[in-house]
N, C-alpha and C positions, 0 to 999 in steps of 0.2 A: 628518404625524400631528397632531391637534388635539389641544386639551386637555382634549374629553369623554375621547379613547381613553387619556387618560391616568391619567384619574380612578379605579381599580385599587386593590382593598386590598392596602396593606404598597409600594406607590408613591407617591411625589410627582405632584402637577399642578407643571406650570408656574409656574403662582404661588404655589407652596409653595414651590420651591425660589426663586424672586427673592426672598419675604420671607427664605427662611433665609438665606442668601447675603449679603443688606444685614445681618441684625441681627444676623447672626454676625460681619461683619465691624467694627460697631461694639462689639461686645462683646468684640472680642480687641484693640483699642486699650484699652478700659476696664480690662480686665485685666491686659493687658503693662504697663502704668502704676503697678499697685501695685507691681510689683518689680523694674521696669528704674529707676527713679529711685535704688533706694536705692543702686546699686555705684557711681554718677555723684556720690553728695552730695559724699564727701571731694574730688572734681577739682573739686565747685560752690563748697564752701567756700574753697577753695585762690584760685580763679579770684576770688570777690567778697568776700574777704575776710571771711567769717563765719564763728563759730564754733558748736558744737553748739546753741546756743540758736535761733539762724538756721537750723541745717538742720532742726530740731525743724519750725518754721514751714513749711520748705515743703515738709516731707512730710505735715504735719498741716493744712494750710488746704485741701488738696485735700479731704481725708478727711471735716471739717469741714463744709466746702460741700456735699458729695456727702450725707453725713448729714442736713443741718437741711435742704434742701431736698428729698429723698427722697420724704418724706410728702408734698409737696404736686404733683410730679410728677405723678403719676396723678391728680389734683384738677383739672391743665393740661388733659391727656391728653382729659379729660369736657369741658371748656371750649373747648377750639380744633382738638380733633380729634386721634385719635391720628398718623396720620402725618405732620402739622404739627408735631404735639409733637416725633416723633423729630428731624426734620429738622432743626428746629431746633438741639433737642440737639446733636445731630451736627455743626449748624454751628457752633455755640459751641465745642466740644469744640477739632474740630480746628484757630478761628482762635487761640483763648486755648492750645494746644500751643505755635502758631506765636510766639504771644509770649511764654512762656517760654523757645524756644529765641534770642530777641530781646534779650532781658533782659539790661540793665547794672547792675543794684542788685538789692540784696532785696528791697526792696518793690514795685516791678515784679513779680518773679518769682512773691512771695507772693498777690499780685492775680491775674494769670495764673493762678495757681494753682486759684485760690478761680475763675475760669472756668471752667479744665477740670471740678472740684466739679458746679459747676451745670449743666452741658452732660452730664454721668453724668448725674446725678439725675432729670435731663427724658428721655435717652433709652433708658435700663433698662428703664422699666416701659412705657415707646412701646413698646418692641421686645418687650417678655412680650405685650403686648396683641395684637402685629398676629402673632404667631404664634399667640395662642389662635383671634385670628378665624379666622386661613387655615387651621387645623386645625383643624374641630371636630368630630370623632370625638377620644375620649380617648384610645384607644392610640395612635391616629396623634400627638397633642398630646405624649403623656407622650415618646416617640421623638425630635420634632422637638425637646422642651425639653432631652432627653440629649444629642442632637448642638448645641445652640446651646452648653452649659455645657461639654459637653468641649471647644469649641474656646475659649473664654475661659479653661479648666484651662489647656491647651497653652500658650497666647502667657502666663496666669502662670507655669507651669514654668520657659520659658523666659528669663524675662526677664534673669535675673541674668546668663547666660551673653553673650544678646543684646546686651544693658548693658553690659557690660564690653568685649565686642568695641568697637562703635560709640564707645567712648570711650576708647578705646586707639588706633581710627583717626580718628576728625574730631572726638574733644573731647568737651567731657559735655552742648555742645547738642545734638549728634545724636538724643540719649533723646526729647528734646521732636520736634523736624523729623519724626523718623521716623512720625510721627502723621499729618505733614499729606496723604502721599500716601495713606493708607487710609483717612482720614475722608473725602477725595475720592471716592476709591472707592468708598464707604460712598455717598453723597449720589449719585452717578452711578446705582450699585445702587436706590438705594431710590426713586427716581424712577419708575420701576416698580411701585412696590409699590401695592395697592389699599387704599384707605382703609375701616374698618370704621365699620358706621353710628355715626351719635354713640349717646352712651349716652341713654335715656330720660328720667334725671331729672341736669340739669348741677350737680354739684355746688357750692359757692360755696367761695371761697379764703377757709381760714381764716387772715386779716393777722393778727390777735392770737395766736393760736397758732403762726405762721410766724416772727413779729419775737422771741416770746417765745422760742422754742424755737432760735434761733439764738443768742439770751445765753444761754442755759440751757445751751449746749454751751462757743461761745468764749470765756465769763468763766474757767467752773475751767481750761480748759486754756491760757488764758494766765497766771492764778495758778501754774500746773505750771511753765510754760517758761521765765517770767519772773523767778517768786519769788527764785530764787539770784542772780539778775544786780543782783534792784532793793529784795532784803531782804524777808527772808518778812513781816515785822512792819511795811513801808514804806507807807505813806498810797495808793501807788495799788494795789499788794498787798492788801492791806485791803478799798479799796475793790471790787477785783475779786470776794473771798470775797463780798462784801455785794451785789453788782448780778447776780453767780450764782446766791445764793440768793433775792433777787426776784422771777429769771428762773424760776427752777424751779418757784416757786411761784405764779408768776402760769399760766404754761401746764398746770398742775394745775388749774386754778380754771379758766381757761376754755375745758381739755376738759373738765373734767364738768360744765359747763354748755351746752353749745355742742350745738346741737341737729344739726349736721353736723359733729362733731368731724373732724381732721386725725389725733386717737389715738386711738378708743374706749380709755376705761382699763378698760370689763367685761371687752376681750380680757384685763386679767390677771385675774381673780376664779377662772380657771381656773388649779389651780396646777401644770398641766403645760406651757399656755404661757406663764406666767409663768417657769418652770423653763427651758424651751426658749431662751428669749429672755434670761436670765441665762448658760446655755452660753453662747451663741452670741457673746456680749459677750465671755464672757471668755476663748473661744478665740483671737477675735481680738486681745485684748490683750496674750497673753500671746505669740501668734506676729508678731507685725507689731512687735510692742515688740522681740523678739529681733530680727526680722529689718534694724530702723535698725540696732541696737546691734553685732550678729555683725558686718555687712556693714564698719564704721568699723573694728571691731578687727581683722579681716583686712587693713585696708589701714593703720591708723595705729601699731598695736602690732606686726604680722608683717609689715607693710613688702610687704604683694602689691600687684602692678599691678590696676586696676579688671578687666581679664580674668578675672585670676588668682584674685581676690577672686569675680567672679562663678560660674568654674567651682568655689567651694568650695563656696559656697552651693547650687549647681546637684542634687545631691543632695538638698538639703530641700524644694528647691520642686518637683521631680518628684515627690516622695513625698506630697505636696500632692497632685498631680492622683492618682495610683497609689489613694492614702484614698479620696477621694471616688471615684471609678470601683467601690471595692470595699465602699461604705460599705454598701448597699444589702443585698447578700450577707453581710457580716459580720453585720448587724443582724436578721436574719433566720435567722442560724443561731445567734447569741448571745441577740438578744433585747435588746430598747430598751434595760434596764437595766443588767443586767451589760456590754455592750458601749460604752455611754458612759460608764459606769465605768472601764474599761477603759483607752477613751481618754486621759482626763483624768491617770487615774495614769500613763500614760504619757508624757505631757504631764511629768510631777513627773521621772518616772525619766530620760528624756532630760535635764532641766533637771540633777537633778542629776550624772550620768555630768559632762556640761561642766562643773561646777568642778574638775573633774583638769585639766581642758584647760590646758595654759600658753602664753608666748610661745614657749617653745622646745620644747613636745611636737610629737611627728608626725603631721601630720593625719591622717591613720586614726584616731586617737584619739576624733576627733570625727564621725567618719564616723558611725557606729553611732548616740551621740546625734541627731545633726541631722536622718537620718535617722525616726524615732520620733516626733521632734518634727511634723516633713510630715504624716507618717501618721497623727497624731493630730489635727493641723490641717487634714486632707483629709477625715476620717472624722465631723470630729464637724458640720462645714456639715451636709450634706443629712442628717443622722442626725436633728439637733435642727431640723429645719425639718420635716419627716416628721410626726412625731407631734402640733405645735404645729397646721398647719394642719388634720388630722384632729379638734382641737377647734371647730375653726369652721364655720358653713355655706359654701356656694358663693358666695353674695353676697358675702361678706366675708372670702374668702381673698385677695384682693387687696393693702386695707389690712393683714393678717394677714404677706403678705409683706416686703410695704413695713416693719413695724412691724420686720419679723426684722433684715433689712437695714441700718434704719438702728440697731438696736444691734449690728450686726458692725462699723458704720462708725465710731460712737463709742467701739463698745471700742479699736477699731484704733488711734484719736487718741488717745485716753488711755493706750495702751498707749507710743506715740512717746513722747509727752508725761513718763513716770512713768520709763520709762527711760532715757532721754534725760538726766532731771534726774540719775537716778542717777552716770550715765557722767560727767557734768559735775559734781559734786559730790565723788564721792568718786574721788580720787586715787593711786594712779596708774589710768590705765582700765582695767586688769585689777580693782582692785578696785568700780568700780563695776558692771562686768559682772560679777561674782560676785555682786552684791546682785539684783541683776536677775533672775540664776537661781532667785535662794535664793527673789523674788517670785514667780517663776514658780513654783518647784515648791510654797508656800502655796496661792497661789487656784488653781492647780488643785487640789489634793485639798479644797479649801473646797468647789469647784466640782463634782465628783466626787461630795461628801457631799450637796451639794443636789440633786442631781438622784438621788442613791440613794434620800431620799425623798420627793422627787415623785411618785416610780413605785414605792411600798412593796410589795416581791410579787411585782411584776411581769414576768414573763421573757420573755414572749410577744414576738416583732416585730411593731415599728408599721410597718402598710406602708404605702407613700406614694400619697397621694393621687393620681388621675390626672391627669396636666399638672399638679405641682405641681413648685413649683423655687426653688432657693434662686440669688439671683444672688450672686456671691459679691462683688463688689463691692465682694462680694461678700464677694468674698470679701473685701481690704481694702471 
């Protein structure tokens, strides 16, 4: 049978299914990565002798990397070709896994790290792109973009339970290794894949906005990680507040002058996606921040094996993919507003049900919470991605994406980063995990009020644009 007779509405061609196939499958490495690390830190801590400050680092230089180079990924993408880009990607990805599962020291690890970062960032928006090509009908596109993220939900779902396995059986380098045979797979796959013409006008990498906006993320959040170890008031403390704020404000100034910005800042003058891209920050801060923090107290305070720890967690990160899977249909029978409302309070009420939770309650106690929490952090991704790109044109839902993304990835870091310090800070861990709630359940209802009037009125559902997608990166 050939590939014209394949060519059929509500069918795949042939080369529909090899791209989905490659960038599905680097996208369920990209994914499993946000939450199989975390059940593994206490055995990484244990093994390199680091403490909370260190595990901080290497779940945030990934996040990190994957954020400050995000935006320029697709800028590649236009320059060297999309399916070079991915490949690359891909290959970076998988070799910087390998040397993480390598790794003698933290800084090694941290470095590897900050590889895997860059190896995401190059091949996310490769992979959206050679799927827009090879689809371009929009139902067909919006279809293929559902099945590439459900299967990057899945491998997040699963990770904690995965994670804990593989390092209950060959140690907590397995989490890194288990990368290298699927990013192979992934490079075998995408070999295959047909390259989509370059784009018309190559865009030029913006260096000043690239260098800028990578201090502009790693100063405050090493100010976060650091400050308690080296003195909040200490001379390089200090200096880090001071070469942050440089940062920030140099990469203000040279996108709005920058006649091929890396950020249009007009995307915010819009104050829905400005709104949108505030959620989205702070979903993930407030869930990726819980989920370093839950994951240590299951195993340093209740004494669970990395398994045991991940089959706890394994309920909220299913309820993760369950949200988004349902996000769509809730929002449309709720309506943009009331339903991300919604969300966010319940963001708050899950947060606070968990300060009942003790060393000694019964986990059912927490089931219900953590639960909520998922589903809050499943629903509000593609909710606040939806309405954000329906402010833009087609030309510029791209960077629009890009833009969403890398504030899921920053809030993600800042989220490690803020409660991380808590857990380390204040003593014993039970009480810094209660501060951390108490945070969560603030900026969500701050978060909840902002976006009540973003959308003042408005009850209607935003319905998503066609072949629009939030990578979740994504969701970390």
């Amino acid at each position: 049978m050939t590939e014209r007779t394949l060519d059929r509405p509500g069918r795949r061609t042939a080369q529909q299914r090899r791209v989905l196939a490659a960038t599905g499958v680097s996208y369920v490495i990209v994914l499993l990565d946000t939450s199989i690390v975390n059940v593994a830190l206490n055995a990484v801590g244990g093994s390199l002798a680091i403490g909370i400050g260190g595990l901080q680092w290497v779940v945030d230089a990934y996040t990190l990397a994957f954020a400050a180079f995000l935006l320029t990924g697709g800028t590649l993408g236009d320059r060297w070709g999309v399916r070079r880009t991915y490949l690359a990607g891909l290959l970076v990805f998988t070799a910087a896994s390998a040397g993480c599962g390598l790794a003698g020291a933290l800084p090694v690890l941290i470095a590897a790290r900050v590889g895997q970062g860059l190896g995401a960032a190059l091949l996310v928006p490769a992979a959206l792109a050679l799927i827009n090509h090879a689809h371009p009908q929009p139902a067909q596109r919006a279809r293929a973009v559902g099945v590439w993220m459900a299967l990057g939900g899945a491998a997040m779902a699963a990770g904690p339970l995965v994670g804990g396995g593989l390092v209950a059986a060959f140690g907590w380098r397995s989490v890194f290794f288990v990368n290298v045979p699927i990013g192979l797979a992934g490079l075998v796959l995408a070999r295959r894949v047909g390259d989509p013409p370059p784009a018309p006008v190559r865009r030029r990498v913006d260096l000043v906005g690239l260098g800028s906006g990578v201090l502009a993320l790693a100063a405050p959040m090493g100010v976060l990680i650091e400050g308690r170890r080296l003195g909040w008031t200490s001379p390089p403390v200090l200096a880090g507040v001071a070469l942050g704020a440089a940062a920030i404000t140099l990469f203000l100034l040279a996108q709005s002058r920058s006649t091929h910005p890396m950020l249009p800042l007009s995307l915010f003058r819009n104050r829905l996606f400005a709104a949108s891209t505030y959620a989205s920050a702070t979903s993930a801060f407030v869930f990726y921040g819980l989920l370093f923090v839950t994951s240590l107290y299951f195993q340093q305070v209740r004494g669970c094996s990395p398994l045991l720890a991940g089959a706890a967690l394994l309920p909220m990160t299913v309820a993760v993919a369950l949200g988004g899977y349902c996000s769509d249909r809730i929002a449309r029978l709720l309506g943009a507003r009331r339903s991300m409302g919604a969300a966010f309070f319940g963001y708050a009420a899950g947060a606070g049900a968990l300060l009942a939770f003790g060393p000694r309650s019964p986990y059912p106690m927490a089931l219900g919470p953590l639960v909520i929490i998922g589903l809050a952090c499943g629903f509000i991704s593609p909710a606040a991605t939806a309405p954000a790109l329906a402010t833009v044109t087609r030309d510029r839902s791209a960077i629009a994406a890009a833009a969403l993304n890398c504030a899921r990835q920053s809030g993600s870091t800042a989220g490690v980063a803020v409660f991380g310090t808590l857990v380390a800070t204040l003593r014993p861990f039970v009480d810094g995990l209660r501060a951390a709630l108490l945070v969560t359940a603030a900026a969500s209802v701050i978060a909840a009020l902002v976006w009540l009037l973003a959308l003042p009125g408005t009850a209607g559902p935003a319905p998503v644009p066609a072949g629009a997608a939030s990578p979740t990166g994504s969701v970390r």
